[in-house]
N, C-alpha and C positions, 0 to 999 in steps of 0.2 A: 852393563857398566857396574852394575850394584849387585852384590853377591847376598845372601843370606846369611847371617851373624856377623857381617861383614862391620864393624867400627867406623862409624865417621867422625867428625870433629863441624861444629856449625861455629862462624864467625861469632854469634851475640849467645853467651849461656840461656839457659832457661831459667826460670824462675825459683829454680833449686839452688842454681849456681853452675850446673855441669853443663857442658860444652859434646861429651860424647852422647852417642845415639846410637843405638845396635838396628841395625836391617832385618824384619823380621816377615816382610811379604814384601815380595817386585813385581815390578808388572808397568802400566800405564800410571798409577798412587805406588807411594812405597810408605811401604807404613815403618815407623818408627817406635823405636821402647826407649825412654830417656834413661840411662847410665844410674843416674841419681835415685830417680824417685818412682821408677817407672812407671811412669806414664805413659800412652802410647798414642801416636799423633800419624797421621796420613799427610802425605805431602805430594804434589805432583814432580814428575820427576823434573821436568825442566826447570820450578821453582827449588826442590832441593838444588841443584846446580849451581844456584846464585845464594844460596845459604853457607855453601860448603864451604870450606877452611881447607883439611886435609883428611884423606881415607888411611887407612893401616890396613 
């Protein structure tokens, strides 16, 4: 479902203010790099699912 450099959009910004998250390993976690600040954050996928907004 989640591709690698792949853009997504999360409902609540982060603490930066940005909304985008770049895909940067998939698997079972998918780890995340904030847009903003980059920061990089791991998330399970079935919890990303219920974060998400929209992908590009």
């Amino acid at each position: 479902m989640y591709e690698l450099n792949q853009i997504v959009e999360t409902k609540k910004p982060h603490v930066c203010g940005s909304t985008k998250w770049k895909v940067i390993r998939t698997g079972a976690s998918i780890k995340l790099e904030c847009e903003g600040c980059k920061r990089v954050i791991m998330l399970d996928s079935f919890e990303l699912d219920k974060r998400i907004k929209k992908t590009k």
